[in-house]
N, C-alpha and C positions, 0 to 999 in steps of 0.2 A: 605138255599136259599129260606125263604119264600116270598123274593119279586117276585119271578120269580111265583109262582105256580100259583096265581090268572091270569096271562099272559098269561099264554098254552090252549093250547086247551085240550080238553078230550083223544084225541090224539097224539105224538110228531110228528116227522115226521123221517121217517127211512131213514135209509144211507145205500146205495148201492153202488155198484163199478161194471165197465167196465171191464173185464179180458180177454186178448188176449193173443197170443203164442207170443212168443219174435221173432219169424221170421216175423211177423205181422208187427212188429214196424220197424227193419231192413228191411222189402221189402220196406215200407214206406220214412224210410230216403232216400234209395238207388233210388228211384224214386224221391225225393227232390233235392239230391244231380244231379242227371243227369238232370232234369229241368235246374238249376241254371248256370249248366256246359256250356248247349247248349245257354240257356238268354242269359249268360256273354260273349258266341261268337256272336251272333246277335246285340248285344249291341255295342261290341267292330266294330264290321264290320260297322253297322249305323256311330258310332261316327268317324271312318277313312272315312267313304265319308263324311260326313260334314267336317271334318276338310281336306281334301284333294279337296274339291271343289274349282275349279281354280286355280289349282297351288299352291304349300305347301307357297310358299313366293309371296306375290301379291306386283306385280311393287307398287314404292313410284309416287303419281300421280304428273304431271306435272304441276306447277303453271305456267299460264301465266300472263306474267305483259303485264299490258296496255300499251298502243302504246303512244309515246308521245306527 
C-alpha cells in the first residue's frame, strides 16, 4: 500500500472502545421500552379526544333550498 503512506500522518490515529456491564445496556432498553409504553398511552388518549370531539358521528348538515 505505497499509496497510502505519503497520506498519513507521522501518527495513525488509535481505536478505542466504550465497554459497559451488560446490565448497563438492559437498564437502558428497559427505561426505553417504559418511555414508549407510557408515549404510546398519551398518544393514544390525545388521538381518542380529537377524534371523539363532538360526537364520534357529526349530524349530515341540512341544505336549505331557496324559497321560491
Amino acid at each position: 500500500m505505497n499509496w497510502y503512506q505519503d497520506r498519513s500522518g507521522p501518527l495513525l490515529p488509535q481505536a478505542w472502545i466504550l465497554s459497559v456491564p451488560l446490565w448497563v445496556y438492559r437498564a437502558l432498553m428497559l427505561a426505553w421500552a417504559l418511555w414508549l409504553a407510557f408515549a404510546l398511552l398519551r398518544w393514544l388518549k390525545w388521538g381518542w379526544s380529537c377524534w371523539s370531539r363532538d360526537g364520534y358521528w357529526k349530524p349530515k348538515p341540512k341544505i336549505e333550498e331557496p324559497a321560491a
